[in-house]
C-alpha positions in Angstrom: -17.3 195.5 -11.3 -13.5 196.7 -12.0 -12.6 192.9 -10.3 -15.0 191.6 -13.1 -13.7 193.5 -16.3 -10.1 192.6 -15.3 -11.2 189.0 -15.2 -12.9 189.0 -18.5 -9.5 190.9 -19.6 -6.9 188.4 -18.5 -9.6 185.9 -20.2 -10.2 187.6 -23.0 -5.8 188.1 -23.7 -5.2 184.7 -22.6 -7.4 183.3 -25.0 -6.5 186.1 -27.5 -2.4 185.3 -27.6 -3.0 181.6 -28.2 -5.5 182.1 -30.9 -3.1 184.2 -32.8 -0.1 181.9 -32.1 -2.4 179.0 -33.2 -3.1 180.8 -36.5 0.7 181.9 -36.9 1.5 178.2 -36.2 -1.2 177.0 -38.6 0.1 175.7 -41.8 1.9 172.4 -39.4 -1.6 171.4 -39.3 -2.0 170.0 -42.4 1.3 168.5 -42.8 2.3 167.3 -39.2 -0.6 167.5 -36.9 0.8 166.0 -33.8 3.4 168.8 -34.2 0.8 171.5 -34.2 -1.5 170.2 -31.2 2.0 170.1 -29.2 2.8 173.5 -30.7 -0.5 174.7 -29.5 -0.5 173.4 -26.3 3.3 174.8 -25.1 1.6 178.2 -26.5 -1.5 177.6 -24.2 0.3 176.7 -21.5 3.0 180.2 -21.6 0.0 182.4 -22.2 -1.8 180.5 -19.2 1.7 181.2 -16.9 2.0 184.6 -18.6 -1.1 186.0 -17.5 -1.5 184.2 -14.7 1.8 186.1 -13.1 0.1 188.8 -14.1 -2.9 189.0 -12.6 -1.5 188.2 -9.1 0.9 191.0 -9.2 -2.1 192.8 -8.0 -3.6 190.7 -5.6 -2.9 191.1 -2.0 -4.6 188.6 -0.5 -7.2 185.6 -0.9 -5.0 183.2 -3.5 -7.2 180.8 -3.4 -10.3 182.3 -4.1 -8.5 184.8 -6.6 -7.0 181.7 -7.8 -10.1 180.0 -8.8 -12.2 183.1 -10.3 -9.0 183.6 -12.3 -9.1 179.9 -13.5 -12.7 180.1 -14.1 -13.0 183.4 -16.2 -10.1 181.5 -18.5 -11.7 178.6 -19.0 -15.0 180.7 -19.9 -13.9 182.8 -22.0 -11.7 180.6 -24.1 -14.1 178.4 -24.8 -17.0 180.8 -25.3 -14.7 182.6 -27.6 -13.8 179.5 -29.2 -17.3 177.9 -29.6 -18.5 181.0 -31.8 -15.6 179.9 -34.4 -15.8 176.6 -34.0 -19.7 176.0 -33.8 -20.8 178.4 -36.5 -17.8 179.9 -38.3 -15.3 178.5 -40.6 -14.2 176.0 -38.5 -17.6 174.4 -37.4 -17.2 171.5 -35.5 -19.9 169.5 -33.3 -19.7 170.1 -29.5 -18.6 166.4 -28.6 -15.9 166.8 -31.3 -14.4 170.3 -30.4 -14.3 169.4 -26.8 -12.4 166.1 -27.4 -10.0 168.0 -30.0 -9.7 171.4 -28.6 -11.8 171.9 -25.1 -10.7 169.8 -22.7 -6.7 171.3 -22.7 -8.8 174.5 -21.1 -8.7 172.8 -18.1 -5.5 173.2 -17.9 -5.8 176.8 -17.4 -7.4 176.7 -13.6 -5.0 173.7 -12.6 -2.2 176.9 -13.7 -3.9 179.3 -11.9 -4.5 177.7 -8.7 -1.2 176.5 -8.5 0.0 179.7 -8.7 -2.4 180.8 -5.6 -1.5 178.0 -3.5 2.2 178.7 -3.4 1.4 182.4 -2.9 -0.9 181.3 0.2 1.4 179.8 1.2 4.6 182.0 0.6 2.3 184.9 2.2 1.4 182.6 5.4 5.6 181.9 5.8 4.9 178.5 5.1 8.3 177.1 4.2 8.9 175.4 1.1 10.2 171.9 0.3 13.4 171.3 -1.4 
């Protein structure tokens, strides 16, 4: 259960921290869009990193696996979290049309993550690395 709530945490923050940058970032949108969605996506992609480190300081073992539930729980919760503003709220936008605008950079977030866990499995195997 602890595994679980730490998940939905690092979900939850991830999701959280580019929201707010997103709003902070906001008023580009109207006058240089292409600026905003790039904007948006460099803060997507630090707060996917960011927490990403974060979550493995902890884990010992099983990248992979820990890897992909980590990868998973973001890409739930953000768009969960994103769907109740964007399907109902203020911001209401059909399904097809928020995943071609917004959903579809989630994936992102488990490509981060289990990049991170493959170069820890194999760091913590003594793999050695190229380059």
């Amino acid at each position: 259960m602890k595994k679980f709530l730490r998940l939905l945490l690092f979900g939850f923050l991830s999701w959280l921290v580019t929201f707010a940058a997103s709003v902070c970032i906001f008023p580009f949108k109207a006058d240089n869009r292409p600026l905003f969605e790039t904007l948006v996506g460099v803060c997507l992609a630090i707060s996917t990193v960011l927490f990403t480190v974060l979550y493995f300081r902890k884990v010992q073992g099983d990248f992979l696996r820990e890897g992909a539930l980590l990868g998973l729980a973001f890409l739930v919760c953000n768009i969960l979290l994103d769907l109740m503003l964007f399907m109902e709220g203020p911001m209401k936008m059909s399904l097809p049309d928020y995943m071609m605008d917004i959903g579809l950079a989630y994936l992102s977030m488990p490509v981060v993550a289990l990049g991170v866990a493959w170069s820890l499995r194999g760091h913590a195997a003594g793999l050695p690395s190229e380059g």
